[in-house]
Phi, psi and omega in degrees: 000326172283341170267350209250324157301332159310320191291308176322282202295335166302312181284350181266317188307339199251333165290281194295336135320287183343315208288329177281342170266320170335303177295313156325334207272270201303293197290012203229284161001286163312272155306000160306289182327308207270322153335087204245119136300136155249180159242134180272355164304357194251017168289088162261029172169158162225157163228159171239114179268330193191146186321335199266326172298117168237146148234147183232149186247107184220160216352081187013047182221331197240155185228128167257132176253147206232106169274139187248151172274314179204149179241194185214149172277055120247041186281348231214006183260145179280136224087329192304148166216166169262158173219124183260164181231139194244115166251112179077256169261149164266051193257120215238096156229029165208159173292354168285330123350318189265142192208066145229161200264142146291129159201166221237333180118349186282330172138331189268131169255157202233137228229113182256169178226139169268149178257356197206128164219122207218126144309123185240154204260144163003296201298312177300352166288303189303332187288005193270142179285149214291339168317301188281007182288123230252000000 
C-alpha cells in the first residue's frame, strides 16, 4: 500500500511539473502559428466600414482588419483621420501594440481600443465591397 502511494504521489509530482511546460509548450505553438506582425511605419491607408472595423493597408500589399471594443462614429465621417502614438518599436502584433485616436480636424482626438486584429487573405480582401477596401 506504501508503494503504490509513493508511485501515485510521484506521478502526480511528475504530472504537475510537466503541466506548466507542456502548457507553455502548446500556447507558444499557438501563438507562433497565429501571430502575424506589422510595422506601423508600413501603414499606408485605412477605411472604416462601421465604427467598430478598421482595415489598415500595409506596405501596400496586405490588409488587415482592427476589430474595435469601441469605435467612435466618427470613424466613419468624412474628413476623419487616425492618429497612432507610438511608444518605443513600432511593432503591432497584438491589439494592445495600437494606441489609436480618431479625429476630425476640430483639435480633439477620441480614443478607441482594438480587441482583434486579423491578417486577411488575398481572397477576403477581394471579397470586401470595393468602398471599404483601404
Amino acid at each position: 500500500m506504501v508503494k503504490l502511494k509513493t508511485i501515485a504521489l510521484a506521478g502526480l509530482a511528475g504530472a504537475l511539473l510537466a503541466g506548466p511546460a507542456l502548457a507553455t509548450e502548446k500556447a507558444g505553438s499557438t501563438e507562433k502559428a497565429e501571430r502575424q506582425c506589422f510595422q506601423l511605419s508600413d501603414w499606408q491607408g485605412w477605411t472604416a466600414p462601421d465604427k467598430n472595423t478598421l482595415y489598415m493597408k500595409i506596405r501596400n500589399r496586405d490588409v488587415y482588419r482592427v476589430d474595435l471594443s469601441w469605435g467612435a462614429n466618427s470613424l466613419t465621417a468624412p474628413g476623419s483621420f487616425l492618429v497612432s502614438n507610438v511608444r518605443g518599436i513600432d511593432t503591432v502584433c497584438r491589439p494592445l501594440d495600437l494606441d489609436l485616436r480618431v479625429a476630425d480636424g476640430t483639435g480633439f482626438a477620441m480614443p478607441i481600443r482594438a480587441k482583434a486584429i486579423t491578417k486577411l487573405t488575398p481572397e477576403e480582401v477581394a471579397a470586401l465591397p470595393k468602398k471599404d477596401r483601404p
